[in-house]
C-alpha positions as CSV (number, residue, x, y, z in Angstrom):
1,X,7.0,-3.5,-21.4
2,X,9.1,-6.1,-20.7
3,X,8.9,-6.6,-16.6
4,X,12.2,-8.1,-14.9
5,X,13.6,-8.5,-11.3
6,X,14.9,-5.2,-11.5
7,X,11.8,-3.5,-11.9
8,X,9.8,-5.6,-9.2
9,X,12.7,-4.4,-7.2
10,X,12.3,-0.6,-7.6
11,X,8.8,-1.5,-7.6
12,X,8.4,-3.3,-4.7
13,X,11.1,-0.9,-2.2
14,X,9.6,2.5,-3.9
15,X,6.1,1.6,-2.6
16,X,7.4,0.1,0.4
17,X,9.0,2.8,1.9
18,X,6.3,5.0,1.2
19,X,3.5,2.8,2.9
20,X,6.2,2.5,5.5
21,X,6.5,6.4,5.8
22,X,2.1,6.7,5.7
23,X,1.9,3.8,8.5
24,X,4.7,5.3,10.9
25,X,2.6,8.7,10.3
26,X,-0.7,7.2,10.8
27,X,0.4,6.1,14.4
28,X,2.1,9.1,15.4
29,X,-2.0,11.1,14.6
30,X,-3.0,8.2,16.9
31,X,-1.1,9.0,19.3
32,X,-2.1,12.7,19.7
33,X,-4.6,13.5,22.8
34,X,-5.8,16.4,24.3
35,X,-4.2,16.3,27.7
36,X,-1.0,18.8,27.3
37,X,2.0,16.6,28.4
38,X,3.3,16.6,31.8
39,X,7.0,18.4,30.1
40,X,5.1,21.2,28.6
41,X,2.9,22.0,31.7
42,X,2.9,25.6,32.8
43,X,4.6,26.3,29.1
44,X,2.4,26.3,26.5
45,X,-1.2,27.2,26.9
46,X,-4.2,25.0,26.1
47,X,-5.4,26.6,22.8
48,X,-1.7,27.1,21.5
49,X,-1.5,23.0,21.8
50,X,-4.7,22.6,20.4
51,X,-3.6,24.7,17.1
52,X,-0.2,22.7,17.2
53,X,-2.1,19.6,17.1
54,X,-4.0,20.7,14.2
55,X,-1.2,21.8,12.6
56,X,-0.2,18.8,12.5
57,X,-2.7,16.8,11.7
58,X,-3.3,18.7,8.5
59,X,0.2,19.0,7.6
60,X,0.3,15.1,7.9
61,X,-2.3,14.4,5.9
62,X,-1.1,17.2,3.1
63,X,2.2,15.3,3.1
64,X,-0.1,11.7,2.5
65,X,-1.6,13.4,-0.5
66,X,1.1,15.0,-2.0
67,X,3.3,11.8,-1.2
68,X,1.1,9.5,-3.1
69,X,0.2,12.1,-6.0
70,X,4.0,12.1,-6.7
71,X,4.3,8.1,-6.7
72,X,1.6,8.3,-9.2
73,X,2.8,10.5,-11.3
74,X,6.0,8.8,-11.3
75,X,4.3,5.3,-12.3
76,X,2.3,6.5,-15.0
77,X,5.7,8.0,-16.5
78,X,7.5,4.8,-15.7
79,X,4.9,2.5,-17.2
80,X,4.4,5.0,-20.6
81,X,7.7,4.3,-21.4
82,X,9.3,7.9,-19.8
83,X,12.2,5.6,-18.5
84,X,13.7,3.7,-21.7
């Protein structure tokens, strides 16, 4: 495979944006406490802010694993020739 500017390009924004996309993610799960936020005070309950945050959390780690199992599977059929 010969390797040119265009494909360290592609290369090098695809993988970008995605660590991009995990590291804003990672500090938003950071960022999640246990104290309900003065705005939602007297409108959601403890436990139903507990489960959101959980929500979350799980969904946002789902969406790291499925991101990264679809950049793999996109490398491995860019560098087996899939793209000609």
């Amino acid at each position: 495979m010969e390797v040119n500017i265009y494909f360290i390009s592609i290369l090098g924004f695809l993988l970008a944006s995605k660590l991009l996309d995990t590291w804003a993610e990672s500090l938003t799960l950071q960022r999640l406490n246990n104290e309900i936020p003065d705005e939602f005070d007297g409108v959601i309950d403890p436990e139903t802010y507990a489960n959101l945050k959980e929500y979350t959390r799980v969904n946002t780690r789902f969406g790291w694993l499925s991101r990264w199992f679809g950049i793999g599977v996109l490398l491995a059929f860019w560098f087996l020739g899939g793209f000609s």
